[in-house]
N, C-alpha and C positions, 0 to 999 in steps of 0.2 A: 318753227317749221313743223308741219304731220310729218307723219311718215309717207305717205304720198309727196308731199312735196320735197322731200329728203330724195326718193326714188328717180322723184323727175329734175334733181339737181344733177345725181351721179348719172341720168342720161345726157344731160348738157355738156356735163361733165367728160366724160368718154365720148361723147360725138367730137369733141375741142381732140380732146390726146389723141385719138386715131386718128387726124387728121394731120395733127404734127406729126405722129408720126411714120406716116406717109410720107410726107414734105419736110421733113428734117426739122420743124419748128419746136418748138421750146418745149421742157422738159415737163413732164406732169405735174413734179411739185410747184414748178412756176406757173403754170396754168391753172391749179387750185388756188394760189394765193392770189393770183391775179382774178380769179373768180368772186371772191370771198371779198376782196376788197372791192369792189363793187358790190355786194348785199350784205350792207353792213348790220341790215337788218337780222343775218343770223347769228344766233349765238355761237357759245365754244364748243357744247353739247353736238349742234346741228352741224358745225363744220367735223368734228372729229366721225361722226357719225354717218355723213356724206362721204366722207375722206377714207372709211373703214370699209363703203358702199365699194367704190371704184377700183381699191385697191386690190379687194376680194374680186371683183371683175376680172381685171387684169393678170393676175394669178392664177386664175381658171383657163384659160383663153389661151392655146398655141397660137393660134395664125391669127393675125387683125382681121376685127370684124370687121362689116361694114361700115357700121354704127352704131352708137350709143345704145339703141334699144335693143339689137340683136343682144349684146354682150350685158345687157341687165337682167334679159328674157334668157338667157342660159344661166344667168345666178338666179334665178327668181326660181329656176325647175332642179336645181340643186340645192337650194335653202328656200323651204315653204316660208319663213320669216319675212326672205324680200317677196316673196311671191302675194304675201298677204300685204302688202305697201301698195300695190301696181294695183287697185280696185278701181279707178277711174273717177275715185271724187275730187271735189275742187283741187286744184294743182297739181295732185298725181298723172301719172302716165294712164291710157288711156287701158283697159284689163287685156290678158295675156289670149287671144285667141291659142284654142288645142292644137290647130295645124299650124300656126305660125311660127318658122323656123327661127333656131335662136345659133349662138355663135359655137362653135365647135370647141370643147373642152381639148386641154392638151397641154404637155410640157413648153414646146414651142413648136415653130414652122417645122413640116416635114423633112425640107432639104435639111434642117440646121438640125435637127435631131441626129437624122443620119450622119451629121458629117461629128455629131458629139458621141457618136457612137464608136466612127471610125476613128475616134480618137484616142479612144482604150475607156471610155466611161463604160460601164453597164449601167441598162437598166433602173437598176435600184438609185443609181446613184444620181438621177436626173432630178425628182424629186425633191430634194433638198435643196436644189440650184434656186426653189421659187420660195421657201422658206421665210419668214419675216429674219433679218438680220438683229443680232445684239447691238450693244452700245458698247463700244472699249472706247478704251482715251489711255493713248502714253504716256506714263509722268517723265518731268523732263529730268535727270539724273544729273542736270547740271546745277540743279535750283532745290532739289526735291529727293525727299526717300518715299518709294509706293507704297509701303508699312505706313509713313504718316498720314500719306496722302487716303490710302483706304481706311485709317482710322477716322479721317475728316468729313468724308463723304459718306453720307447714310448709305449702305445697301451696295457699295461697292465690294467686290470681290477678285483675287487674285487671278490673273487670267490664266490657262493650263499648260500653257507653254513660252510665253513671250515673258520675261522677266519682268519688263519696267510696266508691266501693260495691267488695266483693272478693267472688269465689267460692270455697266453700272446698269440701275434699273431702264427698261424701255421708257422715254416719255422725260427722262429726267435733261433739265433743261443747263446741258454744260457751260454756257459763255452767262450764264448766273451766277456760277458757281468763282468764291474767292480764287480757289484754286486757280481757273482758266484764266481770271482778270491778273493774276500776277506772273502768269507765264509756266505755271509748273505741271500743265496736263494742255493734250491736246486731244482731239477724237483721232482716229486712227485703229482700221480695224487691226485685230491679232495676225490676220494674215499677212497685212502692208509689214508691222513689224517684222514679221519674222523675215520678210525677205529680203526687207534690207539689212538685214545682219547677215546674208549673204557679201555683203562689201568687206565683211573683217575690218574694219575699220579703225584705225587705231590713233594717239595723238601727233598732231604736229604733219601729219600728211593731206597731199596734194589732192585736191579729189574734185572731180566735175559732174554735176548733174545735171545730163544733158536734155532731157523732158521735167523739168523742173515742177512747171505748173503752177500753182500755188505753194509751194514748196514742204507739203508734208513729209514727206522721207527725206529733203535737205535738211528737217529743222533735225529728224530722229539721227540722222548723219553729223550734224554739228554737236550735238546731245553725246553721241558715243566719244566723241573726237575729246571730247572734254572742252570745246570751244580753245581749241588748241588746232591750228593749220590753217586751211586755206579752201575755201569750197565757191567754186563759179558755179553758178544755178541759172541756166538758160531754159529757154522756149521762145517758142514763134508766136506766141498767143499773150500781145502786149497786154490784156485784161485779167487774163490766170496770173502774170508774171508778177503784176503790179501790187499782189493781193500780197505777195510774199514778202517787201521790206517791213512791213508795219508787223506781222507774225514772229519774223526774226527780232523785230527790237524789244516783244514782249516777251521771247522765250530768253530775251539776252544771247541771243546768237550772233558774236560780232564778228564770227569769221566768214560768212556769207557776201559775196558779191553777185549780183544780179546782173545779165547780158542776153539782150532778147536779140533773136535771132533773125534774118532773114529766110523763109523758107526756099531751099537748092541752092543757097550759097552759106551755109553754113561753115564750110570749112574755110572758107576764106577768114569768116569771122573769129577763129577761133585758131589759126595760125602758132599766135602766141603762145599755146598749151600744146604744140606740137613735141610729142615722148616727155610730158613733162605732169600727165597724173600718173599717182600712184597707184588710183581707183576712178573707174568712171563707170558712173549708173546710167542705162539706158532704159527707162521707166518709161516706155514705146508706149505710145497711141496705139487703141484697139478694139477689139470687138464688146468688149465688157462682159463675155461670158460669163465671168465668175463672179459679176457684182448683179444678177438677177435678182438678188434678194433684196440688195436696195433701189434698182430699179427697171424694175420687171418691164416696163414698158416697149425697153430697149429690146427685146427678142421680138419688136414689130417693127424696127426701125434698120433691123440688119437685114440686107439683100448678097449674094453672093457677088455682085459687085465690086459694093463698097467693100466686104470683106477682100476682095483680090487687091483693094486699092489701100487698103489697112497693112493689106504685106508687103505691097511693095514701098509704103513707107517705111515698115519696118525695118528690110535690108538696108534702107537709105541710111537708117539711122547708125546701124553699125559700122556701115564703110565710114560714114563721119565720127563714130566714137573710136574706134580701133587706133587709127593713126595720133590719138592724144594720150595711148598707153606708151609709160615708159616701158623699159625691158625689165621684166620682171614683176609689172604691175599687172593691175587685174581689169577685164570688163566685166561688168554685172548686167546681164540682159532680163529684165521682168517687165509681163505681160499680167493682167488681170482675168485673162483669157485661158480655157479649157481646152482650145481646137490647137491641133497637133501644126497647120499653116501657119500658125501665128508665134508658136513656141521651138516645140521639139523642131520641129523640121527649117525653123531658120537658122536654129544653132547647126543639125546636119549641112543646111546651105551654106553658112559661114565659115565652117570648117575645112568642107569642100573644096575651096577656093583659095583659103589663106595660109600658108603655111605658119611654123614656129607659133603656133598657137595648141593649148590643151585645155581639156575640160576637168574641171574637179569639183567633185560632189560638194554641195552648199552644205556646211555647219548648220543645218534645219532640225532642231530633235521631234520634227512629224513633217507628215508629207509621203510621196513615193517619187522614186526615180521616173520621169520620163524620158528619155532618149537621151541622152548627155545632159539633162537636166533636171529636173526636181521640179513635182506638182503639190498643190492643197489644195484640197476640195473640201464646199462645204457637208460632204456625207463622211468625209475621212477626218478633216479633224477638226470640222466645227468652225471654219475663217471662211473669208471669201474665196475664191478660185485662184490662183495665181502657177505661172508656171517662171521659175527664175533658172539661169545657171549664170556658175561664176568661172569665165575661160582668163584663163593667166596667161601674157607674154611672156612664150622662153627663150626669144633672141629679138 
């Protein structure tokens, strides 16, 4: 491909993702693969370098453009580089007229800054939300020492705070690697780590992970446990769910049981575990504030809506996890989320409302207090966003 044609790819390119996500449709990186495999005529050069076009777009860009060409013509008048691609020969886009307006530079949407502001962020600290993200991967402590496993792996490095956790080079291709084929690393950023070591987690205990997903924090949950107890990993999302027995059998996770959910009748399903964990994680559905860095696209895709409708599943989620704490046990509520609705202010709403329950500061060694809970942000200590607290039953 030119560079003109490169230029008029990342506008095909961005005209597809604004459009998803307006209409909620498929994720960017799915929509590049799904581009690419259709011309297969480009090489690895031209895909990474289309794919480096879009992403610098989308990075620049608070509010969704209209289209493609607006949000190339605002990179092309901040990097003369792209602007020199847009010359209007064969395959390129057609050149930049001087009046022609291009997409407006910014962190994110105006309401959603504000409301990350009201949140206790400053300023400085929005910046780094759009940051290209590192690569960490958990060794798994059941199979593995991180000492051997970063002597294995070229260019890995101990991560600065999560114990079992390494960073590796950008680009480096982990399910390649011996390591991931035999079970004993997985991706997972430093921040996912660290919160779930809010569960205190110990062996031979009961413990339910009720947004399960794909089951990354169940497997680093089975991993502490010493594959010693009993771990129920539910979701509503038979496709996420599904992804998790074949991960557990390569990380040798045999204490994991898989039970997908119906969504609003969850506690009927779940009956059986009534005061009967000893820990239960609520790894809530959310805005994704804090994971902008891997995908940025998502601050075009959030509307104050959907946010209202993000919280009120959230509350859901606790009245169904609460009642499966035994006395004395713990809930762990994390969100990946910055905004004080989605964090601070549901633990104040749950508290509110539910007696013999207290809140106690997460064993985090970084982060800050938010409201009865604990924050990371990626300007404070280099992870993604997450805001966790761990409330204990004391009758």
């Amino acid at each position: 491909m030119t560079p003109g044609g490169r230029a008029q790819a990342a506008v095909e390119l961005l005209d597809a993702i604004i459009a998803a996500a307006r209409d909620q449709g498929a994720a960017a990186d799915t929509l590049i693969a799904r581009y690419f495999a259709e011309r297969r005529y480009a090489g690895s050069k031209d895909r990474r370098a289309v794919r480096e076009l879009v992403y610098a777009a989308i990075r620049l860009l608070g509010e969704r453009p209209e289209n493609g060409r607006q949000a190339i013509v605002a990179l092309a008048r901040h990097d003369p580089m792209v602007a020199a691609m847009i010359d209007g020969s064969a395959h390129a886009p057609p050149p930049i007229d001087p009046v022609e307006p291009g997409a407006v530079e910014g962190i994110a949407p105006a309401w959603l800054v504000d409301r990350l502001e009201r949140s206790g962020l400053a300023a400085e600290a929005l910046p780094p939300l759009l940051e290209r993200a590192p690569l960490d991967i958990r060794v798994n402590r059941s199979s593995a020492d991180p000492a051997a496993i970063a002597a294995e792996i070229e260019g890995a490095v101990p991560l600065p705070h999560a114990p079992n956790g390494l960073r590796l080079p950008n680009g480096t291709s982990v399910e390649q690697l011996d390591a991931w084929r035999r079970g004993a690393i997985e991706v997972q950023d430093e921040g996912s780590q660290l919160v779930t070591t809010a569960a205190e987690i110990a062996r031979g205990m009961r413990v339910v992970d009720l947004c399960a997903g794909a089951g990354g924090k169940t497997l680093a949950l089975a991993a502490a446990m010493g594959n010693q107890g009993q771990i129920l990993a539910c979701d509503s999302d038979r496709a996420r769910l599904s992804r998790l027995a074949p991960r557990a059998e390569r990380a040798g996770a045999t204490i994991v049981e898989t039970r997908l959910l119906d969504p609003g009748r969850e506690a009927e399903a779940l009956q059986d575990w009534t005061e009967a964990a000893d820990v239960v994680l609520v790894d809530a559905p959310c805005s994704g504030t804090g994971t902008w860095r891997r995908n940025p696209e998502a601050r075009w895709r959030l509307t104050p809506d959907r946010l209202e409708r993000l919280s009120t599943l959230q509350a859901h989620l606790l009245e169904v996890a609460w009642p499966l704490v035994k006395p004395g046990g713990a809930l762990v509520y994390v969100v990946c989320s910055l905004l004080d609705e989605e964090g601070a202010g549901q633990i104040a709403a749950f508290l509110g409302v539910h007696e013999g329950w207290s809140a106690e500061p997460p064993r985090i060694p970084t982060g800050v207090a938010r409201g009865l809970g604990w924050r990371l942000t990626p300007a404070h200590d280099g992870t993604d966003g997450f805001f966790v607290a761990r409330l204990v039953r004391t009758c």
